[in-house]
N, C-alpha and C positions, 0 to 999 in steps of 0.2 A: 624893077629888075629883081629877080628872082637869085637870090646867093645862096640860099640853104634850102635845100627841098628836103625835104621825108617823106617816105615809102616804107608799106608792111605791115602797118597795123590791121587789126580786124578784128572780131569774136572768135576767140579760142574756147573749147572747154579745159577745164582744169587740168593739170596734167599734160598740158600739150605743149608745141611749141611757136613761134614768130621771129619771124628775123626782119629787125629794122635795118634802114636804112637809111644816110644822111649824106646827100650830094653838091659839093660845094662848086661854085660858077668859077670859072677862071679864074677869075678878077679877082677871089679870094685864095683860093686852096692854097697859094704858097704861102712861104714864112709862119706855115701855124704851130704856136707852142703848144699847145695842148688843143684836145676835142674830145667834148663828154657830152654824155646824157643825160636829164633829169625827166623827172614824171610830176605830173602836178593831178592828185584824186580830188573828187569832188569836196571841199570843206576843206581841204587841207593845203596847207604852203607847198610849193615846189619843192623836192629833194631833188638832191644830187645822186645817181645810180650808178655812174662807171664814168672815170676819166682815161684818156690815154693821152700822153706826151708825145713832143715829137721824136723822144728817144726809146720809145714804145715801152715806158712803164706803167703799170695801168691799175687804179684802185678800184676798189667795189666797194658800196654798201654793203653794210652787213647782212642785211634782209634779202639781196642777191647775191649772194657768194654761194660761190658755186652751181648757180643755177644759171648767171647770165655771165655773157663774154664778150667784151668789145674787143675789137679790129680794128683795121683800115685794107683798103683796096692796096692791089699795089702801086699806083700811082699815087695813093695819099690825096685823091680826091675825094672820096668815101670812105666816112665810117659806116661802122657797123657795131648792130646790139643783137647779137645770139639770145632770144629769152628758152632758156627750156624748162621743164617744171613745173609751169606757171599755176600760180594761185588766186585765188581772186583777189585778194589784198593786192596783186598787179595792177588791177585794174586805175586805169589813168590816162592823162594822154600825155607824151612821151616827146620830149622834146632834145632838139640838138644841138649843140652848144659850143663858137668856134673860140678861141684865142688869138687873134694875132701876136706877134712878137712885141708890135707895137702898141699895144694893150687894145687894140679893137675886138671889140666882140659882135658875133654875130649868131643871132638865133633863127631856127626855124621856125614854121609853123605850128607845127604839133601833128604827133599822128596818134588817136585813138585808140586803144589797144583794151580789150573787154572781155576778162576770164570770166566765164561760167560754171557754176560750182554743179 
């Protein structure tokens, strides 16, 4: 059963933009305290990229500030990651990252995302 899907990734050239996407199944989308996104590059540990609460405050990584922007649907079944600017140092796959209140977490898949210099 499928609880976190992602959508949007692909080969961008640099400078350009992608808008993820992260859609959660019924059975989950309620009661979440927070949903963020992390990226994991090849060689390197997973970061954390942007979180948002459920009282919609929302951090960035330093290395995307001001370049990327998470949301939610208005239903708060989906997030969303706005990347604009992209660099190839983006380059990763891009994961979606849920909280419940009652400390359950749940992760997507991963979507791909692959700037060209």
């Amino acid at each position: 059963q499928v609880q976190l899907a992602e959508s949007g990734g692909g080969l961008v050239q640099a400078g350009g933009s992608l808008r993820l996407s992260c859609a959660g199944s019924r059975s989950i989308f309620s009661d979440i305290r927070a949903k963020a996104w992390y990226r994991q590059a090849p060689g390197k540990q997973r970061e954390l990229v942007a979180t948002i609460t459920a009282g919609g405050n929302t951090n960035y990584a330093d290395s995307v500030k001001g370049r990327f922007t998470i949301s939610e649907g208005n239903a708060r079944s989906t997030v969303y990651l706005q990347m604009d600017s992209l660099e190839p140092e983006d380059t990763a796959v891009y994961y979606c990252r849920w909280i419940r209140t009652d400390g359950r977490i749940y992760w997507g898949q991963g979507t791909q995302v692959t700037v060209s210099s």
